[in-house]
C-alpha positions as CSV (number, residue, x, y, z in Angstrom):
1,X,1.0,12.2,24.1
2,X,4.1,11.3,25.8
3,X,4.3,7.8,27.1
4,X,1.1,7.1,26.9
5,X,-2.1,6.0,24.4
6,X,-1.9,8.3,20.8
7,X,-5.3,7.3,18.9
8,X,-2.9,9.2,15.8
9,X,-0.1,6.5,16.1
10,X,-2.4,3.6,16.8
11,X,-4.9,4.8,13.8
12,X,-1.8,4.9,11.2
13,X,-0.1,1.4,12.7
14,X,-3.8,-0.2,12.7
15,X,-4.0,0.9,9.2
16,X,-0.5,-0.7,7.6
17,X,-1.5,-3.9,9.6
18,X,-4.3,-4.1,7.5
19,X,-2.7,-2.9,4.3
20,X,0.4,-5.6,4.7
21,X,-2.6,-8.1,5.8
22,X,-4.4,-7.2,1.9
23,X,-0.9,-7.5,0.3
24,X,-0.4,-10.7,1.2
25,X,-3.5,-11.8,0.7
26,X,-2.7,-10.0,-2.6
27,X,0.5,-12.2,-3.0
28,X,-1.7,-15.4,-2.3
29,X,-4.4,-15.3,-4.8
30,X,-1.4,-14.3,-7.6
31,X,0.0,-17.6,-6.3
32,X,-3.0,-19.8,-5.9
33,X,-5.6,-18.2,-8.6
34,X,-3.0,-16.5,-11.3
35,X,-5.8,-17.2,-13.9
36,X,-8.6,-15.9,-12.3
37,X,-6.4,-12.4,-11.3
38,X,-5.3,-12.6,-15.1
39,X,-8.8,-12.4,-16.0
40,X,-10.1,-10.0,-14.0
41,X,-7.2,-7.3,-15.1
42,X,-7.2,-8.1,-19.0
43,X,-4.7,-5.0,-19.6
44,X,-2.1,-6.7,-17.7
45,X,-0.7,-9.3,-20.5
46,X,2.6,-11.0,-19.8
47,X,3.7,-8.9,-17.2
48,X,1.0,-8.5,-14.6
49,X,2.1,-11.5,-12.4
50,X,6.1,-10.0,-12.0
51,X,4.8,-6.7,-11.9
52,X,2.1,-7.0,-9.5
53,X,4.6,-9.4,-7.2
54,X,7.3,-6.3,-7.7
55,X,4.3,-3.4,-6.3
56,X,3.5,-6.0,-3.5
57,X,7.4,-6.2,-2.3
58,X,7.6,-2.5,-2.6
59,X,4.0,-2.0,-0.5
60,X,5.4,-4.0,2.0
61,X,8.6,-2.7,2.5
62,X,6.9,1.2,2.4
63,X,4.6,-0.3,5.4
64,X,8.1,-1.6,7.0
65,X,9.4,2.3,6.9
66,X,5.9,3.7,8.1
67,X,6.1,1.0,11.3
68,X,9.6,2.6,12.4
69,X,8.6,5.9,11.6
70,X,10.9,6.0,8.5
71,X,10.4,9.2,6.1
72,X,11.5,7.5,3.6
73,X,8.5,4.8,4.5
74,X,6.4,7.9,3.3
75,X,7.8,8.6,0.2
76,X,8.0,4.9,-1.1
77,X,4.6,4.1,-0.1
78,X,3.4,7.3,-2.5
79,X,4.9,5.9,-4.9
80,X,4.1,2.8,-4.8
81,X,0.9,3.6,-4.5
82,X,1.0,6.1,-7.7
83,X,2.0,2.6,-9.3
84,X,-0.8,0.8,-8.1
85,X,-3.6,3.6,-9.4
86,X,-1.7,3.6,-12.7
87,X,-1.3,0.0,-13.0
88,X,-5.2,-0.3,-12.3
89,X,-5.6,2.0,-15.1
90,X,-3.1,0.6,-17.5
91,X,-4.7,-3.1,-16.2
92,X,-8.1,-2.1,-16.8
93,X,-8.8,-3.6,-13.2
94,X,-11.9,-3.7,-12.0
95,X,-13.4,-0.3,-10.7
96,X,-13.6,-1.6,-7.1
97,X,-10.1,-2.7,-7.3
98,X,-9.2,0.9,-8.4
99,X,-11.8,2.7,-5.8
100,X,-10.0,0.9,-2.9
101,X,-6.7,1.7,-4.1
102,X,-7.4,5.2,-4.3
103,X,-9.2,5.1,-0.9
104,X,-6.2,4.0,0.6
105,X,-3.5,5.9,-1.0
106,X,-6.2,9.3,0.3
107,X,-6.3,7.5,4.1
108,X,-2.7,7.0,4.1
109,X,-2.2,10.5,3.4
110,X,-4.4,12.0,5.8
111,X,-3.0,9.4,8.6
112,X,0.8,10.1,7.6
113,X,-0.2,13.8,7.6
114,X,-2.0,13.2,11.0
115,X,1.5,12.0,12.5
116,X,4.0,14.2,10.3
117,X,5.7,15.2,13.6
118,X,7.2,11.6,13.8
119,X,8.4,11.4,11.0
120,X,10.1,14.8,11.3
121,X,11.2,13.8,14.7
122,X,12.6,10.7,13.1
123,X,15.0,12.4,10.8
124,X,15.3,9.3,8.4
């Protein structure tokens, strides 16, 4: 809707708020609990803290490229949230860790679908 309220726009937007929001919380509990995140992922050995800290920069920076209506946003967020799922896996993260993660890499993709033409419109 031109110049006016799109429920699409504000659904997708709404959404990477609260994704960035549950990244850094994210970010904060590998800070402030490490042993307790190390625990509950028993897969993730040595390198779960640099690793986990690398997918959280990369989430963010995806969310970044959705907010300006990047393409590229699109494509890094996928993959980054391939990552995640296989990470989860490889992590043997709890399954309500893994259930969310999959239920947000499927809403993403329905909401990025649901505002594909500004994305095209974009051209970047």
């Amino acid at each position: 809707m031109a110049g006016g309220f799109d429920l699409r726009a504000a659904a997708l937007r709404g959404f990477v708020l609260l994704m960035a929001a549950s990244t850094l919380n994210a970010l904060r509990l590998l800070a402030t609990r490490a042993p307790e995140v190390a625990a509950a992922f028993p897969g993730g050995g040595d390198l779960l803290r640099p690793l986990s800290v690398a997918l959280a920069l990369g989430l963010l920076a995806s969310y970044l490229g959705l907010w300006r209506w990047r393409r590229w946003g699109i494509w890094l967020a996928m993959a980054m949230s391939i990552l995640t799922i296989g990470a989860d896996i490889a992590w043997r993260a709890p399954r309500l860790h893994l259930g969310a993660a999959l239920a947000s890499t499927a809403a993403l993709f329905l909401l990025v679908a649901a505002n594909r033409h500004r994305f095209a419109a974009n051209g970047r």
